[in-house]
C-alpha positions, 0 to 999 in steps of 0.5 A: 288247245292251250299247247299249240305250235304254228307252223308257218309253211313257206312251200316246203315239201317236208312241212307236213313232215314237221307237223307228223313229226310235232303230234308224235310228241303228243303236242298239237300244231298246226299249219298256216301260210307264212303270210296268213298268220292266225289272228290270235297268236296267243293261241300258240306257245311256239313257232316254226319256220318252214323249208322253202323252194325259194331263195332269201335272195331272190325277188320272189322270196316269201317274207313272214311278218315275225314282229309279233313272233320273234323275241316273244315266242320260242321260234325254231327256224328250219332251211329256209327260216334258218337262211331268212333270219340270217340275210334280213338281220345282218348275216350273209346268205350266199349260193353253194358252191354245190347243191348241199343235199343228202346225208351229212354228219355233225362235226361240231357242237357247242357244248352245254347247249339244251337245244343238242341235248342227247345229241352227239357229234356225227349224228346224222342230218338230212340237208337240202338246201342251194344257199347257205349261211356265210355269217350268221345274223347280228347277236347269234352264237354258233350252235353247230356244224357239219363239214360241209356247213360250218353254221348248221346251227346257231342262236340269237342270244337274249332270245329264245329263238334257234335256226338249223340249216338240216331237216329234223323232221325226216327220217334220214336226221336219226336225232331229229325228233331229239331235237324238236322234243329239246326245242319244244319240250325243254325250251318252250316248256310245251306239255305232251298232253295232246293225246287220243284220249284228249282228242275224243273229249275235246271233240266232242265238247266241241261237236256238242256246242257247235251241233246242239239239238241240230240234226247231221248227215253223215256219209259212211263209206265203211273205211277207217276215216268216216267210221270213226268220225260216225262214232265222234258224232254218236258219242256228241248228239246221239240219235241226231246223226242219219247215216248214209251209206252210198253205193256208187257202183264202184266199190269193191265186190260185194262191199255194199252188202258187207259194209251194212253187216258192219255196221249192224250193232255198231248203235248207228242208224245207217240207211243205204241207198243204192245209186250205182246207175246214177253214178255210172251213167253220169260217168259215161264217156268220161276218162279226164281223172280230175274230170270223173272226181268231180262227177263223182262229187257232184253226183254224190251231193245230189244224192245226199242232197235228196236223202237230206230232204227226206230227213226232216230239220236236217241242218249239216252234213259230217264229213270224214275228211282227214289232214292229207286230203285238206293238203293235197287239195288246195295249198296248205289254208292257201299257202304256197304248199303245191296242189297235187290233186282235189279231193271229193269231200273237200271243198265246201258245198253247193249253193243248192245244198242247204246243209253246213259241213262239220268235219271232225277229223280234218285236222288229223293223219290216217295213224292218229285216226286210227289211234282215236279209234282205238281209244274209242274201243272200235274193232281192232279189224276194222281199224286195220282196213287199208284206205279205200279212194272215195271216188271208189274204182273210178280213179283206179279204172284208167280211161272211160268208165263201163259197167263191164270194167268195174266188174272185171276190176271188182273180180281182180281186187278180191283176188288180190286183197283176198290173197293178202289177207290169206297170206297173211300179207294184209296188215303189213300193207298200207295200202293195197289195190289193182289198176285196170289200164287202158291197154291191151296186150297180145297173149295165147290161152290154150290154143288161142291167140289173146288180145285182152286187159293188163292190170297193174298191182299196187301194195305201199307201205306208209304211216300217214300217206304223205309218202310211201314205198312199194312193197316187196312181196313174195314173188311166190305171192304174186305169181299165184296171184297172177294165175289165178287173176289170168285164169279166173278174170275173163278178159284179162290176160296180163298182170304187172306189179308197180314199184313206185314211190311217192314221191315221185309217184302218188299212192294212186294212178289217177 
């Protein structure tokens, strides 16, 4: 990649936003910890300093080593970044008199300046910040304001180094995906050339290197993520690629029997093994979320591991891990990023397991997965398919898992998603599921008095599943979704619908 950015991540909740926002310029970047910087610096054509939950003023702020940086390379800095470089060289960060957070417009900007170029006074900005910048830093020139902030913007003159004080990267600034396309397009004179296309041809370059003749074992769970990941694979070592499709007794109704029927004429050798009871049995009495993730981890492990000892020089296991599953797991290539929950295929392998891990995808989001699949030719309908959790119903069974509740939860999600589908709702989903709680509610059913589950219906919409809002559907939906729930589902007599974002919320219960 001879057009990266660095995007170094200081714990900002809006850092994969800066990344989401760089790729839909077609420019590749990457993410690193401000205080792990790559080795090889010259990789990247520009930099990006990150928002921070900390203050430049407190003992605990986080300080970048920008030697090899500043003045060398095209540097935007964003919040925090803006704030750092301003208190560390020779300008004046102070607290707010208030929170400066939410919507704000600018009312200055310097004139003939390339970085505000198709930028007018009162486009919108999205601030949030505690501190701001009383004088800027020695040699900086005044690029813009609000009014409230009176240096919003500014640059060090005699380099090509430009700091904000707002987020481009979020929605609420209207121009802020101008202002990075200025920066990095016009100022550091970054090619767009980080296409699907491009994608597809330097992964499998690379997969044929790194892979030669050697033997790979791959999970196929009939989602957009391993499936696209499966044909990467096929394109780069052929019949070299086994895949595996597990049936870990929690997947969707009936979704063992069709996920195979997919893949028939797809030009892939996939075995499925069915190890439901396996599963299930290791999960007796478990109800801790993180706890039952990790059995369904391990177990899923051993299962590949004796699948791979039936397949003969197996060297490494392909995975479909994407970009928010490496965030969400561990802070950003351990940076200061907040961990929100682990992931099943994240993480490496056990000692036991003989098998390297490859994972073609891990760099991407969901929307540029399916657009690599695309590229590929990949069934249109396929690609569509909501996001399904690896640890399958366990994550969405609250409480201890039983055979009895995945088949009533299996019951309730193909009636629901059946129902989108027929309703034409499906494709204007992100993502959609039900939730068996762990309660129990009283109900009359004929002339009987009830005392039986409550689900909960769950459908986001999203881009790239960072963040989500729920979906308002049709209430004439959902009260013949409910009925028909309640009436066909033997032991459920109450259904709710969830309306929560994330954030706050996350897109899943557990």
């Amino acid at each position: 990649m001879q057009n990266n950015v660095l995007i170094l991540d200081f714990g900002s909740q809006y850092t994969q936003l800066i990344a989401r926002r760089v790729r839909e310029l077609n420019i590749y970047c990457e993410i690193h910890p401000y205080n792990k910087l790559p080795e090889n610096l010259s990789d990247f054509k520009a930099v990006v300093l990150s928002g921070s939950p900390f203050s430049v003023r407190g003992e605990d702020a986080p300080h970048p080593d920008l030697s090899e940086i500043r003045g060398k390379k095209p540097l935007l800095a964003v919040c925090y970044g803006a704030q750092y470089l301003a208190h560390f060289s020779g300008g004046e960060v102070a607290p707010s008199n208030t929170r400066e957070y939410g919507r704000a417009n600018l009312s200055f900007i310097k004139d003939g300046e390339e970085f505000f170029n198709g930028i007018s006074v009162g486009s919108q900005v999205w601030m949030s910040h505690s501190d701001t910048i009383k004088s800027l830093p020695t040699g900086a020139v005044l690029l813009a304001s609000t009014g409230d902030v009176a240096n919003a913007a500014y640059k060090i003159e005699n380099e090509e180094t430009y700091a904000i004080q707002f987020h481009p990267e979020v929605y609420h600034s209207t121009d802020g995906k101008q202002l990075l396309d200025n920066f990095l397009i016009g100022i550091a004179k970054i090619q767009p050339d980080w296409t699907p296309n491009s994608f597809v041809d330097t992964t499998v370059n690379e997969l044929k290197e790194k892979l030669g003749d050697d033997k790979v074992v791959l999970g196929l769970s009939g989602g957009v993520d391993s499936t696209v990941a499966a044909v990467l694979l096929h394109k780069a070592i052929g019949s070299n690629l086994h895949c595996i499709f597990v049936n870990n007794g929690l997947l969707r109704k009936n979704e063992f029997a069709s996920v195979l029927q997919q893949y028939e004429g797809m030009g892939l050798n996939v075995k499925g093994v069915d190890a439901s009871a396996r599963f299930l049995e290791a999960l007796a009495g478990e109800s801790d979320p993180e706890g039952k993730r990790k059995i369904i981890g391990r177990v899923f492990i051993e299962v590949f591991d004796d699948e791979a000892n039936q397949i003969e020089d197996a060297k490494w296991l392909a995975q479909g891990t994407i970009y928010p599953d490496v965030i969400e797991s561990v802070s950003v290539n351990g940076g200061p990023s907040a961990t929100i929950k682990s992931h099943h295929n994240v993480g490496g392998l056990p000692d036991f397991m003989k098998l390297k891990v490859v994972e073609p995808l891990k760099m991407l989001f969901k929307d540029e997965v399916r657009r690599v699949g695309g590229s590929m030719g990949l069934d249109p309908e396929l690609l569509g398919r909501h996001p399904f959790p690896g640890p399958g119903l366990a994550i969405r069974i609250l409480g201890d898992i039983t055979p009895e509740k995945v088949s009533i939860l299996q019951e309730v999600d193909a009636i629901f998603i059946n129902g989108l589908k027929e309703n034409g709702l499906y494709d204007k989903v992100w993502q959609a599921g039900a939730i068996l709680l762990p309660v129990q509610s009283v109900g009359v059913m004929g002339d009987e008095r009830t005392y039986e589950k409550c689900v909960a219906l769950r459908a986001v919409e999203s881009t790239d599943g960072m963040t989500a809002d729920w979906v308002n559907l049709p209430y004439e939906f959902l009260q013949k979704t409910s009925n028909e729930i309640i009436n066909k589902v033997k032991g459920v007599n109450r259904v709710v619908y969830d309306i929560s974002s994330k954030p706050p919320a996350t897109i899943e219960w557990e």
